[in-house]
C-alpha positions in Angstrom: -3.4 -24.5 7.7 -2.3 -26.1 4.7 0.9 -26.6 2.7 1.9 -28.1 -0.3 4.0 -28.5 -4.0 3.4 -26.2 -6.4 4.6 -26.2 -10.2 3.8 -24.5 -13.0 2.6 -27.7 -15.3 3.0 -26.6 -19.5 1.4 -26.9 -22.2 2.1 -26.6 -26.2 -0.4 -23.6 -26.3 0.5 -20.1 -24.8 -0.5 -18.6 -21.6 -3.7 -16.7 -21.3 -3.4 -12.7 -20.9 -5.8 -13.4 -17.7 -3.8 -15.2 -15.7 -3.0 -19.4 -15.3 -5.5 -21.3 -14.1 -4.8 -23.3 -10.9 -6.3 -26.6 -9.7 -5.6 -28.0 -6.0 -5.2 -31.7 -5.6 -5.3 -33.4 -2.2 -3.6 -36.7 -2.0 -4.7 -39.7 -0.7 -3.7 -41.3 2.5 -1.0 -43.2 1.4 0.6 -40.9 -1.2 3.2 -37.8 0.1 2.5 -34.3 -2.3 6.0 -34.8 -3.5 5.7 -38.4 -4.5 2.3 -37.5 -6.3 3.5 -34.7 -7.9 6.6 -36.3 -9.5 4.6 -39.3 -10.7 1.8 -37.4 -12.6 2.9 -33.8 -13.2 4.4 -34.5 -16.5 1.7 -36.5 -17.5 -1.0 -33.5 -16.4 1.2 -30.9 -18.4 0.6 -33.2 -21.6 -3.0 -34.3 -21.1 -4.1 -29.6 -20.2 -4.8 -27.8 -23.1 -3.0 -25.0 -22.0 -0.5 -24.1 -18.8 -1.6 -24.0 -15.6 -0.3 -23.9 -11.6 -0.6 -27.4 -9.9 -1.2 -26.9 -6.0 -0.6 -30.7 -4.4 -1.8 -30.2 -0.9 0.1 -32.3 1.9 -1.6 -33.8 4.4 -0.2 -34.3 8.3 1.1 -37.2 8.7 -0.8 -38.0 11.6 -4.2 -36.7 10.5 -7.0 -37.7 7.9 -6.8 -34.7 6.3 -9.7 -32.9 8.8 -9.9 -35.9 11.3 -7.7 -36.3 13.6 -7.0 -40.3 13.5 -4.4 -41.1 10.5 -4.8 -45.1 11.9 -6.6 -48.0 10.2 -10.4 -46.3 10.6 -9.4 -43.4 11.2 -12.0 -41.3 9.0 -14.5 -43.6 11.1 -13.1 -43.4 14.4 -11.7 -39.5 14.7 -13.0 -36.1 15.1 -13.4 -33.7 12.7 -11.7 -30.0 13.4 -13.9 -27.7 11.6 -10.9 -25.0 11.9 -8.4 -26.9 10.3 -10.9 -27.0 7.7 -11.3 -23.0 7.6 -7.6 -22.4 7.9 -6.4 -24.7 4.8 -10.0 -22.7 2.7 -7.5 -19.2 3.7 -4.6 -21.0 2.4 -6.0 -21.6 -0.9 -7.5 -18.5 -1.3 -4.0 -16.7 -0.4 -2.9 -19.0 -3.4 -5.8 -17.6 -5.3 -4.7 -14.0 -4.6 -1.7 -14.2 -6.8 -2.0 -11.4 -9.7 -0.3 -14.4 -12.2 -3.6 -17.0 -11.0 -6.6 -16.3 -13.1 -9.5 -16.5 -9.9 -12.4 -17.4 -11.9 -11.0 -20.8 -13.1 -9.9 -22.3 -10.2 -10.7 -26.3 -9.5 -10.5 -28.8 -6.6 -9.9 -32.3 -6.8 -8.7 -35.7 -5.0 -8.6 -39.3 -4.9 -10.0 -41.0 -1.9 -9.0 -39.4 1.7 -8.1 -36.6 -0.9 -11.6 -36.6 -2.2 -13.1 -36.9 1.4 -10.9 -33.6 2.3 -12.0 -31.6 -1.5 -15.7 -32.3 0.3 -15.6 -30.7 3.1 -13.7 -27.8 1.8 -16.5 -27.4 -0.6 -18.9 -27.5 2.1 -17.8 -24.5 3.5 -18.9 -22.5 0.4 -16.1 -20.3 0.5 -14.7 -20.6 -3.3 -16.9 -21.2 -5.8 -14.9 -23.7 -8.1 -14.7 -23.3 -12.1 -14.6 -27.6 -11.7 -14.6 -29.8 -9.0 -13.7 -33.9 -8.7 -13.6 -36.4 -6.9 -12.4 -40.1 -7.5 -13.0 -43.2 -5.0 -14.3 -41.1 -2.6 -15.6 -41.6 1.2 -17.1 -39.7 4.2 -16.5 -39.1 7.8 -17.9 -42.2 9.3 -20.2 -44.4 7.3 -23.6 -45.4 7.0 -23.1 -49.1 7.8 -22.3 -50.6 10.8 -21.6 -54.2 9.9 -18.3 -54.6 8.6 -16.8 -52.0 11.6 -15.2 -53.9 14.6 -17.2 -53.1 17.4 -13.8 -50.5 18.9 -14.7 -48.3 15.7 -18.4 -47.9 16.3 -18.0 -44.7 17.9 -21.3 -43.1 16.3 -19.9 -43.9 12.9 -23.3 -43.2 11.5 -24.1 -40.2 13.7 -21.0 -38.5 12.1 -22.0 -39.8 8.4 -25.3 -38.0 8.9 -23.8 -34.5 9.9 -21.1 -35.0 7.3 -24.2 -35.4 4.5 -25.2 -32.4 5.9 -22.6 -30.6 5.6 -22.1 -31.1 2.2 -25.6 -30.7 1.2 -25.2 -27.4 1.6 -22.3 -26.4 -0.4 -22.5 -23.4 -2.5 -21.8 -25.4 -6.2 -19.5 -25.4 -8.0 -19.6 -24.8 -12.3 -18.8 -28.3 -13.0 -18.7 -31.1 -10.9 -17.7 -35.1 -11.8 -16.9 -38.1 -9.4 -15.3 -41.4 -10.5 -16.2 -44.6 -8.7 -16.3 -48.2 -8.6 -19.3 -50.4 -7.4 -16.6 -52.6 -6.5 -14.3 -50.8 -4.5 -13.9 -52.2 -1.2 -12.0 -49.3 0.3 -14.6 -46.5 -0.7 -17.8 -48.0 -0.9 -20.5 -47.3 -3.1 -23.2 -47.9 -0.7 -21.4 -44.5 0.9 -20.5 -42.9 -2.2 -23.8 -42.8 -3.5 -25.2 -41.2 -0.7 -22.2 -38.8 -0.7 -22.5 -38.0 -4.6 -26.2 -38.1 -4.4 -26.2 -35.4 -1.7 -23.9 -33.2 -3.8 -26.3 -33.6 -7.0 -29.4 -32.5 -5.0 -27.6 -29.3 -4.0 -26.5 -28.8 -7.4 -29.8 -28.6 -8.8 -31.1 -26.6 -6.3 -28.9 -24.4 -6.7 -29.5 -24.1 -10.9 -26.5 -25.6 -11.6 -26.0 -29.0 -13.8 -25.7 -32.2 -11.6 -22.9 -34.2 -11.0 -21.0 -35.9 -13.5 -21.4 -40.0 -12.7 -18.7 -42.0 -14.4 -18.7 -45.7 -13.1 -15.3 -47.6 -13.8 -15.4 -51.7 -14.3 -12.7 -53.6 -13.3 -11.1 -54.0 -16.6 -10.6 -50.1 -16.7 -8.6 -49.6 -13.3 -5.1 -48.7 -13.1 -4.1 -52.2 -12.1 -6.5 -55.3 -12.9 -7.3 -56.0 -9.5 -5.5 -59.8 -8.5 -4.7 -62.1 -5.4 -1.6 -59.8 -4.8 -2.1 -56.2 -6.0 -5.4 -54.4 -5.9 -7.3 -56.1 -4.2 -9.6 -53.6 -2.6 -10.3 -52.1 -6.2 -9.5 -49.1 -5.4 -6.7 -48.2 -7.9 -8.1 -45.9 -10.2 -6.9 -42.7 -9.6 -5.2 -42.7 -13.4 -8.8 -43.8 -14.3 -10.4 -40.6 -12.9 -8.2 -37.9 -13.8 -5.8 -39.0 -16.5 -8.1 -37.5 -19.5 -7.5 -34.3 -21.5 -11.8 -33.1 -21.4 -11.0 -33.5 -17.5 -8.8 -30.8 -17.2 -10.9 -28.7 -20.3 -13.9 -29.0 -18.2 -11.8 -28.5 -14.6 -10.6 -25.2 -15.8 -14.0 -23.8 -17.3 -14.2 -25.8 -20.5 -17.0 -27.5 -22.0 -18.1 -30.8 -20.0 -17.6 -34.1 -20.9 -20.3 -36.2 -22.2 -22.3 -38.1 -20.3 -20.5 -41.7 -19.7 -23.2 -44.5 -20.2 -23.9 -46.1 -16.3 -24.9 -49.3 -15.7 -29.0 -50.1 -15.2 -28.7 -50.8 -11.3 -26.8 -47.5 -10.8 -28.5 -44.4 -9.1 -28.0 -41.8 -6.5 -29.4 -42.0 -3.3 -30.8 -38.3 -2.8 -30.5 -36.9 0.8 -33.8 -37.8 1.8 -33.5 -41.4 1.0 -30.2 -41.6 2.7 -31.4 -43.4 5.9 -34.3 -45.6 6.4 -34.5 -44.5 10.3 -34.4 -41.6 11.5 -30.8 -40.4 13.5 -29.8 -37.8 15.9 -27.2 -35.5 14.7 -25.4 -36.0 18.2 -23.1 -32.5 19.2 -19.3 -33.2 19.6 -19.8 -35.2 22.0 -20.3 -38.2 19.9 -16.9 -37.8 18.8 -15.9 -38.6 22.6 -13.1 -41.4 22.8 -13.1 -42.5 26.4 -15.7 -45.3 27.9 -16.5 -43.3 30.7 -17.4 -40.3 27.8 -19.0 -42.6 25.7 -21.5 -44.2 28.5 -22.4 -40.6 29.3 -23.2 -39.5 25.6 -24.9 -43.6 25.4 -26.9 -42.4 28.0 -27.9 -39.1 27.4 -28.8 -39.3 23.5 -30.0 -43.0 23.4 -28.6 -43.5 19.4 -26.5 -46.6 20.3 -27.4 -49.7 21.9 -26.4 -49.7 25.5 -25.0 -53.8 24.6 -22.1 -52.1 22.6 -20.0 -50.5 25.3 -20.3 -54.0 27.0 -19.0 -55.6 23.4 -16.6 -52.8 23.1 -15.3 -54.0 26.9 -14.7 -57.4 26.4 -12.9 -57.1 22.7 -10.8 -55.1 25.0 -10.3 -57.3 27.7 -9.6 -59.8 25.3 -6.6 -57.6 23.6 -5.5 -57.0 26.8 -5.0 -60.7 27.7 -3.7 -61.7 24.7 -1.1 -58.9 25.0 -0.4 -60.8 28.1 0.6 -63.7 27.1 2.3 -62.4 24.6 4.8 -60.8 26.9 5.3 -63.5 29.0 6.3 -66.3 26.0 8.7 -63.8 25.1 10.1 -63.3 28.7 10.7 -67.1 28.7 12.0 -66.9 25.2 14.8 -64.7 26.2 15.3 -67.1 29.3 16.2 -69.7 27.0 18.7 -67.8 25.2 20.4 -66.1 28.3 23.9 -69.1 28.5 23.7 -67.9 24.5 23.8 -64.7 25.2 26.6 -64.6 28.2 29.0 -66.6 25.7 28.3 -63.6 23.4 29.0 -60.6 25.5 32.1 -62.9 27.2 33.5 -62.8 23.1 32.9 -59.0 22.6 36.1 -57.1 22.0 35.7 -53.3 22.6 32.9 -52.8 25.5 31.4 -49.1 25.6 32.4 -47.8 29.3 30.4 -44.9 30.2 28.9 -42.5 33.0 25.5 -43.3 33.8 22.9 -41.4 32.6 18.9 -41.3 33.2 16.5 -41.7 30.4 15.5 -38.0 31.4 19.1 -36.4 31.2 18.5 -38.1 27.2 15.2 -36.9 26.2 14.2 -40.5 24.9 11.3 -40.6 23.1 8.6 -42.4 24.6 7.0 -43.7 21.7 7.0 -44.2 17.8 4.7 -43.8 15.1 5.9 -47.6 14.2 6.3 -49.5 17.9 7.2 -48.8 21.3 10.7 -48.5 22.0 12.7 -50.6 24.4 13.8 -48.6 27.4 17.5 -48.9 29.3 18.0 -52.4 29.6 18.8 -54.0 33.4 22.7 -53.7 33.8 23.6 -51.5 30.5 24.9 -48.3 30.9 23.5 -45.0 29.1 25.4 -43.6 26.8 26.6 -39.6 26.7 24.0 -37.6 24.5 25.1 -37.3 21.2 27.0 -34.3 19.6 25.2 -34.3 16.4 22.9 -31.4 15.9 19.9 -33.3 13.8 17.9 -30.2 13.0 21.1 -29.4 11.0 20.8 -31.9 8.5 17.2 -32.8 8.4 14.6 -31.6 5.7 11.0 -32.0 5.7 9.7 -34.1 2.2 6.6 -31.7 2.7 8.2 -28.3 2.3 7.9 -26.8 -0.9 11.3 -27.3 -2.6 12.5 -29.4 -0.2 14.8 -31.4 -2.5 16.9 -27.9 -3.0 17.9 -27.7 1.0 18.6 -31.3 0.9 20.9 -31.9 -1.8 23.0 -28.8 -0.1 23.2 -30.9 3.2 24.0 -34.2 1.1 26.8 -32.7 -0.9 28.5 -30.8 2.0 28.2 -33.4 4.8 28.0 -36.8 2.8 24.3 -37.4 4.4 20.7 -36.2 5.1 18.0 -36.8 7.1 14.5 -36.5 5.2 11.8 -36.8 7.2 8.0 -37.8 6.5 9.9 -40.1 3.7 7.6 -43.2 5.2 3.9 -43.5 6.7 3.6 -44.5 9.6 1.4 -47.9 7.9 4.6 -48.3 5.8 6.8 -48.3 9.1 4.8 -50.7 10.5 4.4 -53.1 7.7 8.6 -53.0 7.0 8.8 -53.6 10.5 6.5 -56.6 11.0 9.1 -57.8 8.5 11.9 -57.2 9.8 11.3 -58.8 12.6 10.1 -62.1 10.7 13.5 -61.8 9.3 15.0 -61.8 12.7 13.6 -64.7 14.0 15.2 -66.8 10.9 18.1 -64.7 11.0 19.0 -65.0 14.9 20.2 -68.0 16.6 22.8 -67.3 19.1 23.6 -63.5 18.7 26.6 -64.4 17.2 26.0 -62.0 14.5 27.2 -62.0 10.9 28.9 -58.1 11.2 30.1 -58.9 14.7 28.4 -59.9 17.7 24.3 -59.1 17.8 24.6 -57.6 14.2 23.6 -58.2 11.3 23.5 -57.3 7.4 20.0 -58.5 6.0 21.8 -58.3 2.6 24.8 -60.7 3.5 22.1 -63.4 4.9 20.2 -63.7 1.6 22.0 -65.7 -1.5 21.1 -62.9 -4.2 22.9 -60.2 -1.5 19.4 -58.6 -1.5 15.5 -58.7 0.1 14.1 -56.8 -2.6 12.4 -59.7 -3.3 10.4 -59.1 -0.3 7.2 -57.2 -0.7 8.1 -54.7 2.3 11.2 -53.6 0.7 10.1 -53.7 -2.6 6.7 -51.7 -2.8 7.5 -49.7 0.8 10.4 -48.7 0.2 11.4 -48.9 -3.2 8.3 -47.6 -4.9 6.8 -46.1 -1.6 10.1 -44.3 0.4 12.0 -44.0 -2.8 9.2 -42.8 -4.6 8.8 -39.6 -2.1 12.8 -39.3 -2.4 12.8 -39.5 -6.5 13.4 -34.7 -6.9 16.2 -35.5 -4.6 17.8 -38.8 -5.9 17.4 -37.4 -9.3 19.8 -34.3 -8.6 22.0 -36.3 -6.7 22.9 -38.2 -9.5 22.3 -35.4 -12.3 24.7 -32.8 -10.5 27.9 -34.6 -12.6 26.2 -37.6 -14.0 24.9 -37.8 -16.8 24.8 -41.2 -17.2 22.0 -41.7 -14.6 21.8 -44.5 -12.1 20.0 -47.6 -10.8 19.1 -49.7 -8.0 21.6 -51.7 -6.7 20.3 -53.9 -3.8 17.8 -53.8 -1.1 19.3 -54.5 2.6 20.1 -52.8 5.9 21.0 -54.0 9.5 19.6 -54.7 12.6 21.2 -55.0 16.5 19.8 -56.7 18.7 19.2 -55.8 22.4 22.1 -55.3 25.4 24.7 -55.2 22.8 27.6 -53.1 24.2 29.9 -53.0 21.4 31.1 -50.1 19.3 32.2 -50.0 15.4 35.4 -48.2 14.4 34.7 -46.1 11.8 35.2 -47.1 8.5 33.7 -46.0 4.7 31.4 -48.8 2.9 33.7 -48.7 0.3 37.3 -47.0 -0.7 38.0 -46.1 -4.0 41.2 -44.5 -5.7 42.0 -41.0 -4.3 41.8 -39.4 -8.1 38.3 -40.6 -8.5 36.9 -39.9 -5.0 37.4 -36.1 -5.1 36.5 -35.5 -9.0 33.3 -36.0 -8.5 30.7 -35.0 -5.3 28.2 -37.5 -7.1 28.2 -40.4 -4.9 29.6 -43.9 -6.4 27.1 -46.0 -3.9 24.1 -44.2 -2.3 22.7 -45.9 0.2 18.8 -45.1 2.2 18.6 -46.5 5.4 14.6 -45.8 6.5 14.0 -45.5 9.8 10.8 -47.9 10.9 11.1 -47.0 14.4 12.6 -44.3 16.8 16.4 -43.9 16.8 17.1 -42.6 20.0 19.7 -42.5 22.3 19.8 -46.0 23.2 19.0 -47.9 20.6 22.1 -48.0 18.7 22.0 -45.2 16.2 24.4 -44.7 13.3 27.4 -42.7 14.3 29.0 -40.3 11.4 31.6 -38.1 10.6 30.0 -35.3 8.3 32.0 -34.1 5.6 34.4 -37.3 5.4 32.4 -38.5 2.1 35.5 -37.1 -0.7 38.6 -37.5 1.9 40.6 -40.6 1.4 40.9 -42.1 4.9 43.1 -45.0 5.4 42.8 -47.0 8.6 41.5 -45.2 12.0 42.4 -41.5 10.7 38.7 -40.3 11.9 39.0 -38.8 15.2 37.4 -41.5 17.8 37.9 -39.5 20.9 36.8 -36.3 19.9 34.6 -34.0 18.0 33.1 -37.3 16.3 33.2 -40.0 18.9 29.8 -39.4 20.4 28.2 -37.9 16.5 24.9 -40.6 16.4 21.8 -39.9 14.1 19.7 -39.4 17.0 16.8 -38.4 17.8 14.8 -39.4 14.6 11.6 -40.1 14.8 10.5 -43.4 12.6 9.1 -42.4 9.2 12.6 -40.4 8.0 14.9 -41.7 5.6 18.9 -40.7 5.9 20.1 -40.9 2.4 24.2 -41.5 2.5 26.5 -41.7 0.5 28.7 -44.4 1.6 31.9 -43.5 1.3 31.0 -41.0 4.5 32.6 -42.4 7.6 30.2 -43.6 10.0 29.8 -46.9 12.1 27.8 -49.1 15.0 27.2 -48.3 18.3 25.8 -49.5 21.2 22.3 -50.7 21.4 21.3 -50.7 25.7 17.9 -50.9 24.8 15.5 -53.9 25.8 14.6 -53.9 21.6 16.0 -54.7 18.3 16.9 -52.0 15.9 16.1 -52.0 12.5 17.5 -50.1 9.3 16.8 -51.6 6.8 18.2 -49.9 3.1 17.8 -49.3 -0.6 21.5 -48.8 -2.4 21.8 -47.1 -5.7 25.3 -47.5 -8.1 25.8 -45.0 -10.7 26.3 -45.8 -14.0 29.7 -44.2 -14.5 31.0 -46.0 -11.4 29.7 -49.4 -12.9 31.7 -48.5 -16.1 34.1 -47.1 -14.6 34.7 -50.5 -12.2 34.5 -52.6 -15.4 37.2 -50.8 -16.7 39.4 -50.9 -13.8 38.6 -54.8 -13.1 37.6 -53.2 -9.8 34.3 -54.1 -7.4 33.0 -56.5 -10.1 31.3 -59.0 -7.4 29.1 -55.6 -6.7 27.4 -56.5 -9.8 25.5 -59.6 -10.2 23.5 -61.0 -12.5 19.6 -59.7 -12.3 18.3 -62.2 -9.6 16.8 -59.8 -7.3 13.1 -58.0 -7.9 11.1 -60.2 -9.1 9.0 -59.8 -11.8 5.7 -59.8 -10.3 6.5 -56.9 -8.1 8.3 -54.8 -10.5 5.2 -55.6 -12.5 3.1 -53.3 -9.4 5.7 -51.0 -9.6 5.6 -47.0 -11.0 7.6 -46.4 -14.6 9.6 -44.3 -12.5 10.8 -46.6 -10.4 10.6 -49.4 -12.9 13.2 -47.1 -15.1 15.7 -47.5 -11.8 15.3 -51.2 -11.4 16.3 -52.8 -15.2 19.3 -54.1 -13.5 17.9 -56.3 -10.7 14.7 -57.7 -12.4 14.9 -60.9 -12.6 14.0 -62.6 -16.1 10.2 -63.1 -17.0 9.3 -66.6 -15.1 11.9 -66.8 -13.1 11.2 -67.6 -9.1 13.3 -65.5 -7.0 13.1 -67.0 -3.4 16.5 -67.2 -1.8 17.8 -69.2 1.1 17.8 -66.6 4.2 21.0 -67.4 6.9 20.8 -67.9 10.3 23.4 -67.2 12.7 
């Protein structure tokens, strides 16, 4: 089925006496309906001509919209479920049903995986759309076999063929336009224009006018593609659908006129599409295992029998070089074992418990982000914890989502959002954390006490936002999902607004047995704590993998966020000693407000865990510090973002940051601390 945002985007004229129209947009694989919907809607509401109902569809995280394979390749790799198709065409048209939604001027569009989704929904034939568009668009599977490692040739052009098919016989639609660039190396025109091409055939036999070809150089993208941002070409999205005749035309208006193409540009009709001819191979050629792929090899002859040997050894050779892998780092950690025992030997508090099996915990067994280390050889298992997470956790794809949230936030000091990250986002942040580590670590001394650190206290500016992970993953990319929140957090008794403060986090390292006390990030004067619920310093800690209940979750004392608590006042044997922010999966963001009472525990895994953080300060705390002489050294001069990234970066997000961008020209590179 489907779900997604909806809003009512206005214009300066008045309604009509019909009904609004409505438009669906399906997002691309990076973008979350929330993040894309706060981004563009204003712009949408003053680019229509008149109101209208904005439907962003959200994908599932772990699916390519219709194929089930959300992983580099996956719209080449997966399988198609024709009845997730049919259940999110019943969605819509349940949407449609609305007595305030005028039927008959209804469009479809989407960018990329978006646009490869708006396909085969138009395929089915089911809603006959008043406009329909697609921008940088692709197919299931591909026609092309040569750039495709040999794991992913699992009858990529089999499945391009069918999905051709499919398409060619969709039921038209009034208008239909598609954006694209011959460039694009993420959406490639040798595919789109077999793609588009198919879709203009059927147009015109059908009677209806052909598609709408407008070809975008690289001077007219979003971003000017560069060594550092954009280079795929495939930012355009701005390009395809930012343009007032697109939404006259979308909603039954007069088309566009004709864009000029290029000479070498044409449409490749359906009959043209492949210079051999291809079985359309049954679901079996969506099969996954070698033993199912020799079978459907054998049976329907379409692949040369040499691949599944290819396939074999580029698996082999993974295998091996996992191998090894494993065993440098087994002798790695046998280096630093005399390190190690002088550590634990210094720890002060040592966390005594029963032991427990993995099963009495319900540990996950594996992330979206990276496997998990399990109970390492002579730790002990902590009790399960007491916190109820389904209590405080939202989803950032229900529809007014930020609404729940900010309840939880401002009665417990914290919430969990989930789907905040994808899971390419988790795994790029963590890749990077753990580069960090290795400069970071040298004798699990620790610079927050022994095998922890703060990534912000090892870096000269106090920051890593001028690393690329935190910068455009986070910052733009979390943050960017978490903007409807953030905003009312700040906006419930703030009118001042707020801004970034800092990018950091923390990280504890394996077969650490200590415990924090509980303590606030900071303590401010009892008068100013409790006049306001609006949070001095926010802090979003993202979770890039798993927190479970052996990896060393936070621990937190809901509801302590406005209580002025001086020295151990939190109860540490009862109700809140066993509280951890467990289970999580990786993906979800906690958004805290630090002066909620929370600490450190335990980490009896055989892995690292990372949190790493975006803080935010409010502007009425900032004045009201310079007023009162107090936190000053919170406040630095802006040394931290670079220019170059904040150059990459959303205006939304840019808005935030004009207090840690560093000066035009100026190299921000700090020295990174080892301990």
């Amino acid at each position: 089925g489907g779900s997604g945002t909806v809003a009512a985007a206005s214009a300066s004229d008045g309604a009509p006496a019909k009904g609004l129209p409505m438009t669906f947009l399906l997002c691309g694989l990076g973008e979350e309906a929330g993040q894309l919907l706060n981004l563009h809607y204003k712009n949408f509401a003053e680019l229509a001509p008149e109101p209208f109902v904005l439907v962003v569809a959200q994908r599932h995280p772990k699916w390519w919209w219709f194929v089930d394979d959300s992983s580099d390749g996956g719209w080449v790799k997966g399988r198609l479920d024709p009845g997730m198709v049919n259940e999110t065409v019943e969605w819509m048209q349940s949407l449609m049903e609305d007595e305030s939604v005028d039927q008959d001027r209804t469009g479809l569009f989407g960018f990329s995986a978006g646009g490869y989704a708006a396909l085969e929904i138009l395929a089915t034939g089911k809603i006959l759309f008043s406009g329909f568009a697609v921008g940088g668009v692709h197919g299931h599977g591909q026609c092309n076999l040569d750039d495709l490692p040999v794991k992913w040739r699992n009858y990529p052009r089999e499945k391009f063929k069918a999905f051709l098919d499919r398409i060619g016989q969709h039921e038209g639609a009034m208008w239909m336009e598609a954006t694209h660039s011959v460039t694009d190396q993420q959406s490639k025109w040798e595919d789109a224009s077999r793609i588009l091409g198919a879709l203009d055939a059927r147009q015109k036999d059908l009677g209806m006018a052909g598609i709408q070809l407008r070809i975008v150089g690289i001077e007219e993208q979003d971003r000017a593609p560069g060594n550092k941002r954009n280079k795929t070409h495939h930012d355009y999205f701005k390009a395809a659908f930012m343009r007032r005749e697109f939404f006259v035309a979308l909603f039954g208006g007069d088309a566009p006129e004709d864009k000029e193409l290029p000479d070498d540009i044409e449409l490749i009709p359906p009959e043209e599409a492949f210079t051999e001819s291809l079985e359309v191979v049954s679901s079996d050629m969506l099969v996954r295992t070698k033993e199912e792929l020799a079978q459907a090899l054998e049976e329907y002859g379409t692949v040369d029998g040499k691949l599944l040997e290819a396939a074999a050894a580029e698996e082999s050779a993974e295998d091996e070089e996992a191998t090894q892998g494993e065993q440098a780092d087994g002798e790695e950690q046998a280096e630093g074992e005399e390190g190690y025992d002088e550590v634990q030997a210094q720890e002060e508090e040592v966390y005594e418990v029963e032991d427990v099996s993995e099963e009495e915990l319900d540990v996950p067994k594996k992330s979206g982000a990276a496997a998990l280390g399990n109970l390492a050889p002579g730790m002990k298992a902590p009790p399960k914890t007491t916190l109820d997470v389904a209590k405080y956790s939202v989803s950032s794809v229900d529809f007014n989502w930020e609404v729940r949230a900010l309840k939880i936030f401002q009665e417990h000091g914290f919430v969990i959002v989930e789907d905040a990250l994808t899971d390419e986002q988790c795994s790029e942040v963590l890749q990077d954390c753990q580069t960090l580590e290795k400069t970071m670590v040298t004798n699990r001394k620790g610079n927050r006490g022994p095998g922890r650190y703060s990534f912000g206290n090892a870096s000269a500016t106090g920051s890593m936002l001028h690393r690329r992970a935190w910068a455009m993953q986070l910052l733009e990319g979390g943050c960017g999902v978490l903007l409807p929140l953030l905003e009312q957090i700040f906006d419930a008794d703030e009118p001042t607004g707020y801004f970034v403060q800092a990018g950091g986090g923390d990280f504890v390292l394996d077969r650490v047995s200590t415990m924090q006390d509980f303590h606030a990030d900071i303590n401010v004067k009892a008068d100013y704590s409790r006049s306001t619920p609006v949070p001095p310093l926010l802090c979003v800690n993202f979770c890039v993998q798993d927190l479970t209940e052996l990896n060393g979750a936070m621990r937190i004392a809901p509801g302590t966020q406005q209580k002025v608590l001086r020295g151990l006042t939190v109860d540490e044997t009862g109700s809140f000693a066993n509280s951890r922010i467990c289970p999580v999966r990786a993906g979800a963001a906690i958004v805290r407000d630090v002066r909620a009472w929370h600490s450190g525990t335990p980490n009896v895994s055989t892995k690292t865990r990372f949190l790493p953080s975006i803080e935010f300060t409010s502007n009425h705390f900032r004045e009201w510090c310079r007023a009162n002489k107090k936190f000053l050294d919170r406040f630095p001069k802006n040394n931290k973002l670079p220019r170059t990234l904040y150059d990459e970066m959303s205006p939304e997000i840019q808005e935030l940051c004009s207090k840690v961008v560093a000066p035009e020209g100026k190299d921000i590179s700090p020295d990174i601390a080892s301990y």
